[in-house]
N, C-alpha and C positions, 0 to 999 in steps of 0.2 A: 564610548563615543567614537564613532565612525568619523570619518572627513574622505571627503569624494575629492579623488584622482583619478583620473581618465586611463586607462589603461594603456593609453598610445603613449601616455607622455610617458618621458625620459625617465630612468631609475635614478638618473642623477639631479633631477629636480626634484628628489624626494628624502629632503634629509630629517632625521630627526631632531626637535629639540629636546636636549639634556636638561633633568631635573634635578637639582641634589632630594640630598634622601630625606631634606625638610617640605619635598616639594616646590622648593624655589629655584628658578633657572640657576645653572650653576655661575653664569656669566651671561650679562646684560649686555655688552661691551667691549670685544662683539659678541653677538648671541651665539650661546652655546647650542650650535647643531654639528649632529655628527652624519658622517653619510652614510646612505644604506647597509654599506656592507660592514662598518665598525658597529653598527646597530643591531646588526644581525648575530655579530661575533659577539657580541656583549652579553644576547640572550642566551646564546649556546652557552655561554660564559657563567651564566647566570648570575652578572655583576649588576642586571637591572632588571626592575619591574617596567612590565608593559603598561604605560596609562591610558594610551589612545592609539588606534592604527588608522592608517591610508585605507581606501576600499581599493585593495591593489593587494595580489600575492606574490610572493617572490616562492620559484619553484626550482629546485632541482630534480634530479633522475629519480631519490627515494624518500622525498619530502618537499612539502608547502608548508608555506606560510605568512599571514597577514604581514604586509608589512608596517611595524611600530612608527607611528609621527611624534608620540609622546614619549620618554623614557626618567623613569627616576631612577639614580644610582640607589644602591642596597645600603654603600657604605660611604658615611657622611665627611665631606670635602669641607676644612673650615677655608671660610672666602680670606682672600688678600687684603687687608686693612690698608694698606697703601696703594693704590693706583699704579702700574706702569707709566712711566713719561712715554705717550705717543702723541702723533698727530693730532688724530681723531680724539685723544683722551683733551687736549688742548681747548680743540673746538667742543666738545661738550661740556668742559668747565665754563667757558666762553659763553655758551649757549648758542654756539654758533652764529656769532653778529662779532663784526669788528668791533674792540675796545676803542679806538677811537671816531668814529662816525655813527655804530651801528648799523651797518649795512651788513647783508648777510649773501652777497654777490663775490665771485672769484675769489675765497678764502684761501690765505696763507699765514703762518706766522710771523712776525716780528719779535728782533730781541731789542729790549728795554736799552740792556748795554750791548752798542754792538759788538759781533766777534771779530771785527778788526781794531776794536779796541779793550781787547782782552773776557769780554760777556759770552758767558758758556749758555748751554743748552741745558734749559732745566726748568722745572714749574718755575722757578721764580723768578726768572728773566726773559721767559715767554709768554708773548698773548696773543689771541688772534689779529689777525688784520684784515683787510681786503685790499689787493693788489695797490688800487690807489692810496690809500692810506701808507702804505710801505714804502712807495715811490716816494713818498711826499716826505716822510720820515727820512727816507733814507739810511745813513751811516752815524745819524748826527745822536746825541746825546737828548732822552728825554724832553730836560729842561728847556735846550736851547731850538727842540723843533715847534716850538709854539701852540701841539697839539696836548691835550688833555683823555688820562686815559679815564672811562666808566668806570672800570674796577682794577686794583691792584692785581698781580699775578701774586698765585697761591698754592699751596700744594694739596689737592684737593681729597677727600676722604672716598672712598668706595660709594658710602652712600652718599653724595654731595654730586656724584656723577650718577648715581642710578633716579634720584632726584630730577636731575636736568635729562636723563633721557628718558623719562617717561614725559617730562612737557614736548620734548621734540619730539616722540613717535606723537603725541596728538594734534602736532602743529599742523596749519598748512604747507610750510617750506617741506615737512618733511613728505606728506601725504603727495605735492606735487612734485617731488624731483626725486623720490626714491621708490620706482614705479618698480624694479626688481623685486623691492622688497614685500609688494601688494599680497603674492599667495603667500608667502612666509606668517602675516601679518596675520593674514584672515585664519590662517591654521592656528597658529597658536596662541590668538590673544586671549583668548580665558586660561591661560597658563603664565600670564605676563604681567597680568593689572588685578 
């Protein structure tokens, strides 16, 4: 399977996405792409099978060649059963809506306990928020800020986050504010879902 790239465009808007060698992205979260040129090394490498290429060649002085969109590793990567604590890892347990209002405008975190009162940074004293909701919280103690959270903070499973971001790539929040991610999307969604 071909995918049309324009030849004018940039080599650096042409990254591959990485398959493991079950075929499944190796990482959902962020998406496993690599750029052209570790793609390139990979096949001289012969660490991966070609799945799909760009209609695009990349050439030097004593060789061409197609360049790869799709790549699956040879040798099989077991996935991370526990999630990294990130930002983004936050907001897609969250499902990206504040826990207390549900709004899903100017997203930040909130700690449950604050860390002026001793509350560390970790799944379980982090949830999403939205600016207002944080204001409005404050420094104060759960109980005593009068708001109510949707869901407890939790420490969320690999698949619990690959779950929630397959509902966000088909949401509208995601389709209208991640316009970046539009040719990524259209390249590689029969490798995704």
């Amino acid at each position: 399977m071909n995918n049309f790239i324009d030849q004018d465009v940039s080599l650096e808007k042409c990254p591959a996405l990485v398959l493991n060698a079950d075929y499944r992205p190796l990482s959902y979260y962020p998406l496993s792409l690599w750029s052209w040129q570790d793609t390139v090394k990979s096949v001289f490498l012969d660490r991966v099978i070609i799945v799909s290429n760009y209609d695009r060649v990349v050439r030097s002085p004593s060789f061409n060649m197609q360049l790869p969109s799709v790549i699956a590793l040879k040798d099989y990567i077991v996935p991370q059963s526990k999630p990294s604590f990130t930002r983004f890892n936050v907001f897609l347990r969250d499902k990206f809506s504040c826990q207390y209002c549900g709004s899903n405008e100017e997203l930040t975190f909130d700690h449950l306990l604050p860390r002026s009162k001793g509350g560390e940074t970790n799944w379980d004293n982090v949830v999403t928020a939205c600016s207002a909701c944080n204001v409005k919280k404050g420094g104060k103690l759960l109980k005593l800020s009068g708001m109510k959270l949707a869901q407890h903070p939790y420490q969320p499973s690999t698949e619990d986050l690959h779950r929630n971001g397959k509902a966000f790539f088909g949401s509208s929040f995601f389709i209208s504010n991640i316009l970046m991610m539009k040719l990524i999307f259209s390249e590689f969604y029969n490798f995704l879902f």
